[in-house]
DOFIRO-251094 format. One record per atom (N, C-alpha, C): x, z, y; residue in one letter. Coordinates in steps of 0.02 Angstrom, whole numbers, plus 32768, in hexadecimal, padded with zeros to 4 digits. Layout:
# DOFIRO-251094
XZYa/...
***
This chain:
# DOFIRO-251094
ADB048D429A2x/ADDB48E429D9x/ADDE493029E3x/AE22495729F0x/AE24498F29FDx/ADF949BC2A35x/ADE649942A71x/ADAC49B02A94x/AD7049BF2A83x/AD5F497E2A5Ex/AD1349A02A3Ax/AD2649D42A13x/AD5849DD29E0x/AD6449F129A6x/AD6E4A4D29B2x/AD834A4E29E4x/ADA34A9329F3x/AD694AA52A28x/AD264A7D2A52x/AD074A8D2A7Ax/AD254A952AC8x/AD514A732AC5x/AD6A4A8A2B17x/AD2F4A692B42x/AD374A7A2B7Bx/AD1B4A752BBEx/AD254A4E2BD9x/AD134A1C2BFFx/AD1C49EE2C2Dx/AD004A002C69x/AD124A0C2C91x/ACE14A102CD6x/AD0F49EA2D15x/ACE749B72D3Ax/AD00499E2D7Ax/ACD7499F2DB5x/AD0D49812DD7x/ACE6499F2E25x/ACDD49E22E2Cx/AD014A182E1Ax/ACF24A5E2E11x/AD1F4A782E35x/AD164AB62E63x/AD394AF52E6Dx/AD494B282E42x/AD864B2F2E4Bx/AD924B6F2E02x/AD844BAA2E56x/AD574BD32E50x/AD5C4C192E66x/AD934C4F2E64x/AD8A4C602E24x/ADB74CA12E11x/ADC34C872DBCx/ADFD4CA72D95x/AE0E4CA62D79x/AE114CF72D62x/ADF64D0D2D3Bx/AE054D5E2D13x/AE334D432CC3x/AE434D7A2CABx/AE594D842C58x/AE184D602C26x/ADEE4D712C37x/ADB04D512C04x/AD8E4D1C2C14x/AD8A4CF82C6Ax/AD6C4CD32C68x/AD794CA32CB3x/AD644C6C2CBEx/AD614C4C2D05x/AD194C3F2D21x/AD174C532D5Ex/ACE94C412D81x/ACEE4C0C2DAEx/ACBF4BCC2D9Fx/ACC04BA42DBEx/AC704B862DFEx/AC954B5B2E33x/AC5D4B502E4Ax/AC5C4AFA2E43x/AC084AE22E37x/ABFA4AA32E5Dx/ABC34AA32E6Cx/ABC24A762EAFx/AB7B4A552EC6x/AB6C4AAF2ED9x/AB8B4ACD2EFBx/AB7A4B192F15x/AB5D4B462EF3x/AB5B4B3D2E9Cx/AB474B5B2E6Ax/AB874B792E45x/AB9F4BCF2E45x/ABC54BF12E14x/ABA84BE62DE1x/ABE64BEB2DA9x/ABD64BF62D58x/AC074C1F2D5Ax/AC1E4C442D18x/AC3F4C752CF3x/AC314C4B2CAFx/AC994C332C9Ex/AC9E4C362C51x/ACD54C582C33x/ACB24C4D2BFEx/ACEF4C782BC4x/AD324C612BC3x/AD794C712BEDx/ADA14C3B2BD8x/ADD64C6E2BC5x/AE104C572B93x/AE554C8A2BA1x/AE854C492BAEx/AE794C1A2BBCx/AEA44BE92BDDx/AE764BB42BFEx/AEA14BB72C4Ex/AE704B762C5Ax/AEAC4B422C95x/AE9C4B0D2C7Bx/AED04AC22C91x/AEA74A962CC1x/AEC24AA02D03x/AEB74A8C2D5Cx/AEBA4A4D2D4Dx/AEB34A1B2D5Cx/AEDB49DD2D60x/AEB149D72DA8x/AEE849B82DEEx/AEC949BD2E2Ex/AEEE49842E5Bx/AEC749532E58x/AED249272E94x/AF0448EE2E7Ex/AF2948DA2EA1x/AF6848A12EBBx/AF9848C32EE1x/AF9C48DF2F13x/AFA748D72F55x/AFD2493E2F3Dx/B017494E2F4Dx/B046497B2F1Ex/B00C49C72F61x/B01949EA2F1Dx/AFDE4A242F38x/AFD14A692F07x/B0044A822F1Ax/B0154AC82EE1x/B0194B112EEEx/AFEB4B1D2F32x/AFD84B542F49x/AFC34B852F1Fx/AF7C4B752EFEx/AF584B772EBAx/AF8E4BA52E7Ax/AFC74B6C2E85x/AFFE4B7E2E33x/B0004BCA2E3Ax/B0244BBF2E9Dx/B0574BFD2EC1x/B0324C4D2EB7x/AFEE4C2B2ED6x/AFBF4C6F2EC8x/AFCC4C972E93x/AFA44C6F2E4Ax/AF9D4C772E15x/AFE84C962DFBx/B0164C762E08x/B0504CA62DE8x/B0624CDE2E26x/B0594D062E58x/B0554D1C2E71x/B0344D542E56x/AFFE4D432E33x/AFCF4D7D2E14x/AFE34D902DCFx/B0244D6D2DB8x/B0424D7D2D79x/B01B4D572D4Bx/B0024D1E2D52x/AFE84CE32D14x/B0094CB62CF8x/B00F4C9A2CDDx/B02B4C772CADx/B01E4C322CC5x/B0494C042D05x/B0374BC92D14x/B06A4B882CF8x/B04F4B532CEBx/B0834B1D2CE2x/B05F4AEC2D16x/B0A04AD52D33x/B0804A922D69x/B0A94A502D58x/B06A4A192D47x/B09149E32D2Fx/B08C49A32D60x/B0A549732D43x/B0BA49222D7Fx/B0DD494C2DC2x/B0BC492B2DF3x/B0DF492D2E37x/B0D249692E4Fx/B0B149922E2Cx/B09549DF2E5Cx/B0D64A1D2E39x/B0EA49F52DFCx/B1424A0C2DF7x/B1814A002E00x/B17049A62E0Bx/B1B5498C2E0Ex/B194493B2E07x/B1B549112E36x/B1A848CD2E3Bx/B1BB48BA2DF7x/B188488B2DDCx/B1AC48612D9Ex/B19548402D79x/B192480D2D56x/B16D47DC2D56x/B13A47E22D1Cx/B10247BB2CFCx/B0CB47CF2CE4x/B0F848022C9Cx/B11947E32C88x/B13B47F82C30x/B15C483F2C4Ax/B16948502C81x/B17848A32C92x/B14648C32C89x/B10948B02C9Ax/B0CF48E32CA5x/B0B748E52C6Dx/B0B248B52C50x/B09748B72C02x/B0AF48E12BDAx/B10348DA2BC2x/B12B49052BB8x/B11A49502BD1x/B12649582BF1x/B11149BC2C14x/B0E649C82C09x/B09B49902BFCx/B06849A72BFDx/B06349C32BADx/B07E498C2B87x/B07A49A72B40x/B0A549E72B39x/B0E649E52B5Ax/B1084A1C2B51x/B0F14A552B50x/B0BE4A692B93x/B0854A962BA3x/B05F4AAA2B7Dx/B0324A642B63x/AFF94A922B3Bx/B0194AA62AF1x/B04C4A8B2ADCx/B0624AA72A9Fx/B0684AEC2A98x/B0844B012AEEx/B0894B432B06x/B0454B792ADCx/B0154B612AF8x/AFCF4B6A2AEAx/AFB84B8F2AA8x/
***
């Protein structure tokens, strides 16, 4: 599978902190880390919530927002964008 394969990250239940050029800082359980990232993919909640996106491109980053936190639509939309996205990648 491409996650093991490429080493990505999984982390849940997590706060993303800050986001820099080289890396994200995250919190859980009231413990910071610092990692190495040059891309890193939110996935957040149910319930439409894109404050987060607004920021982030605000600061001139490079955001994509997929399912309902871009546009209502049914599961085969989000899938779609989502691949669209990381192809981006």
């Amino acid at each position: 599978m491409a996650i093991e394969q490429y080493q990505i990250g999984i982390h849940t239940d997590t706060k993303i902190v800050k986001i820099s050029e080289e890396s994200v800082t995250i919190e859980r359980d009231g413990k910071q880390s610092v990692l190495a990232a040059d891309t890193v993919i939110s996935s957040i909640g149910y319930i439409f919530e894109n404050s987060l996106a607004q920021q982030l491109k605000d600061c001139g980053a490079q955001v994509e927002t997929l399912g309902d936190c871009d546009h209502v639509s049914n599961l085969m939309g989000a899938i779609w964008k989502a691949f669209e996205s990381a192809s981006k990648i």
